[in-house]
C-alpha positions, 0 to 999 in steps of 0.5 A: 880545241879544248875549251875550259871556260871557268878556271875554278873547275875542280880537281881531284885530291891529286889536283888533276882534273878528273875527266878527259884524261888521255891513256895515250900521253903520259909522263915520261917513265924519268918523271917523278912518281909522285902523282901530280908532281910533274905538272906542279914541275912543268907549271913552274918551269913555264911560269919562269919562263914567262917572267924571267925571260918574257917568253910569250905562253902560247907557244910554250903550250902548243901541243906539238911544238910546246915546251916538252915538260908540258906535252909530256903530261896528258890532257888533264894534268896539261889542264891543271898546268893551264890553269896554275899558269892562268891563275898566277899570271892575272893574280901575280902582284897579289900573290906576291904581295901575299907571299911577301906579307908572310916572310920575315925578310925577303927572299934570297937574291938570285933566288927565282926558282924558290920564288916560281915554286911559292908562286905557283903553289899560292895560285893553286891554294888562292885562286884555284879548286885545288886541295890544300895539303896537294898544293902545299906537299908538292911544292915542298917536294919541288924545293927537295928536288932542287938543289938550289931550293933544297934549304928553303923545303922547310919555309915552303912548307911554312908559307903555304901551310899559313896561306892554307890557314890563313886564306881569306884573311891574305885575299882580303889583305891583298884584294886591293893590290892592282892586279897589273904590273905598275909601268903599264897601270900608269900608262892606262892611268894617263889615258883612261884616268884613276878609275877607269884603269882600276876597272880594266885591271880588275876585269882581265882577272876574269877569263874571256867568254866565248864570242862567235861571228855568224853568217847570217841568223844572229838570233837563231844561231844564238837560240841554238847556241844557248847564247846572247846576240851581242851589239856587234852582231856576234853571238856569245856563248854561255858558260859551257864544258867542251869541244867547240867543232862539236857545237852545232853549226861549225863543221858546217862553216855557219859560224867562227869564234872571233872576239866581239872587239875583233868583229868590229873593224871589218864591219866598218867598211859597211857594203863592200859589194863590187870591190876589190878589199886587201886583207893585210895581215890577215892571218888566221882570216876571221876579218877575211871572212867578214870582208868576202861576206861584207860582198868584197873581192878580198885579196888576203896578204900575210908575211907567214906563209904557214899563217896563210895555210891556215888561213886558207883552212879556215876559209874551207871550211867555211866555204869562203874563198880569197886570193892569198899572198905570202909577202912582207905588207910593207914591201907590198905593191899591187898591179892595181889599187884596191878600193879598200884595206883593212889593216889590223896590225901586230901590236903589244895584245894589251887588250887580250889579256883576259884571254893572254895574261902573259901579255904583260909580263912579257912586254914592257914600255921599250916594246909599245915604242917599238911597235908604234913605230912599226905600226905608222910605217905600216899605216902609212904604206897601207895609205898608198895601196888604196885609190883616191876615195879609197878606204883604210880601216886602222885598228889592233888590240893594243890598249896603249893611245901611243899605238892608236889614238897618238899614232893616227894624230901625228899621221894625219898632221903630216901627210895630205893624202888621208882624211879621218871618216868619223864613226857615228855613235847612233850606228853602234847601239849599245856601244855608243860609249866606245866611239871616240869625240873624234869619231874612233874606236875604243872599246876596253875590256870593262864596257860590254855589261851582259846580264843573265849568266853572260860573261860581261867585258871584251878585247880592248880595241882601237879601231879609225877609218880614214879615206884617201884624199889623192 
């Protein structure tokens, strides 16, 4: 995997990049000749996508199974592609209020595509190292491409050439528009308040940095790592241009990148020495790791069996083993009980989007609804597979209470099989702020201040143990 960790490295008069270009991918010979035109094309198709019809990006940029525009490209226009698409979908809402600022009148209805090629340029003009003139003469040439643009190439050209000209002014005018969607600032309103909500906002706009999980050494690995040793345990990675398996450590299985959020979890079973742990949904095993090394005999249960194979890759590598089993969670029932379960459940990702800022255009409120409901089921099967005295840990990346905080509550009032086993702030130094009054879990994407270079900020997670009472 191909790490860029800042999204303002530069591009070339073109708008590529130029380094790491691929001779043996290139656009198709029916592509347009105009160099950097097809992935100007391929980012805007993609971003349509994304908004239009709340298709999830990653899959859409799979280098095997992606969308064909995208893996027609080589490697430094797939680059450029991903940062237009990185840039428009954290900045969207000011970017439109940018381009709405400059219009007489809004745009056509029905007029999405002219909308995605305006988009897509202003990203490049306003939040990227692209030049200018590149940006703006080929969107132009996009909108002559398209018939049902073809009439709008002039005020194209007009409001790119003005936001050219008139940039810093537009940033400033627009550096106050919450760069989220309304429906789920009100929510992060409702549960964090005003202030805080602005502050997660503001902190997705950045990219998320690089978390590993060692183990063992946090210290050392962090000297040869040029990292930072984290309050979880982990270590960080500074600001770096690369291929993570040719760092130091990793074809030895020393270590595995894994949010610093995403460690917690597993983490707080403490020792797990002597017993038999489930992994339920455990795909692409990063918990499953921690558990076998925390001493667990770990049983790791997937619904994907593809998930599982990769899964079990990733253990190899490491040189970690565990039972695997392809199966439906909730249809799940062992031979015998296990002492612990770790379920880290498919939730709406609102935490991730510094690392997916598609999350929020392809999701609305009909979604974190939906997966609630999946995730009490869960939660409350997840009870069942555990002895008396059995540990549960709950969690998933979802910011939204309805899908942790809430969920758990009307759990707990309507079952008497489950207690809550509070976590103790004085256990978690430097993340005492993320440990609930009630004892959870709750880290937002603004806590975890680094200095030194260090890329600040962490997944949002939400995290509970309870213990099985008969």
């Amino acid at each position: 995997m191909v790490l860029n960790s800042n999204n303002k490295k530069p591009f070339n008069k073109d708008g590529r990049q130029s380094r790491n270009r691929s001779p043996q991918h290139r656009p198709h010979d029916s592509a347009p000749a105009k160099p950097g035109f097809a992935a100007r094309a391929a980012a805007t198709k993609i971003l349509a996508a994304v908004i239009d019809r709340k298709t999830p990006l990653d899959g859409m940029l799979d280098a095997e199974g992606g969308n064909p525009a995208y893996r027609a490209l080589g490697e430094s226009d797939r680059a450029l592609v991903r940062a237009i698409l990185n840039s428009a979908l954290r900045h969207l809402p000011r970017i439109e209020a940018a381009i709405a600022s400059l219009l007489e009148s809004p745009l056509p209805e029905g007029a999405r595509a002219l909308h995605h090629v305006l988009v897509a340029g202003a990203a490049q003009m306003l939040y990227l190292d692209v030049p200018d003139h590149s940006a703006v003469d080929i969107a132009v040439e996009q909108a002559n491409q398209d018939p049902r643009n073809r009439r709008f190439a002039k005020l194209v050209n007009a409001i790119l050439r003005r936001i050219g000209r008139e940039k810093q002014d537009i940033l400033a005018r627009v550096a106050n528009v919450p760069a989220m969607p309304a429906w789920f600032l009100t929510r992060l309103e409702a549960a964090y308040g005003a202030d805080a909500a602005l502050r997660i906002s503001d902190t997705q706009l950045e990219p998320a940095a690089i978390d590993v999980t060692v183990k063992s050494d946090a210290e050392g690995w962090a000297k040869r790592l040029n990292g930072v040793v984290l309050p979880t345990g982990g270590v960080r990675l500074a600001a770096f241009e690369g291929s993570i398996p040719s760092l130091d450590g990793f074809s030895e299985g020393e270590w595995w990148v894994q949010d610093a959020a995403a460690s917690i979890p597993a983490k707080l079973f403490g020792s797990l020495a002597g017993s038999k742990v489930v992994d339920l949904c455990a795909a692409p095993g990063g918990k499953t790791a921690q558990l076998i090394l925390a001493g667990g005999k770990v049983t790791a249960l997937d619904q994907s069996a593809n998930r599982l194979k990769r899964l079990a890759a990733n253990l190899a590598r490491l040189g970690l083993e565990a039972e695997t089993v392809a199966g439906d969670m909730a249809k799940f029932q062992p031979e015998d009980l296990f002492d612990a379960a770790l379920l880290d459940t498919p939730c709406s990702s609102t935490g991730t989007t510094r690392r997916h800022p598609d999350v929020l255009w392809t999701k609305g409120p009909e979604d974190i609804a939906k997966l609630a409901a999946l995730q009490e089921r869960l939660l409350r099967h997840a009870l069942t597979l555990v002895k008396p005295a059995g540990l549960v840990v709950f969690s998933n990346c979802s910011l939204d209470p309805e899908e942790g905080e809430h969920l758990v509550a009307r759990v707990l009032a309507e079952t008497d099989m489950a207690e809550r086993v509070p976590i103790k702030p004085e256990e978690w130094p430097g993340l005492e702020a993320a440990i609930s009054p009630l004892g959870a879990f709750r880290t937002t994407p603004d806590m975890l201040p680094l200095s030194g270079g260090f890329a600040s900020g962490l997944d949002g997670f939400f995290a509970v143990v309870l213990r099985r009472t008969r």
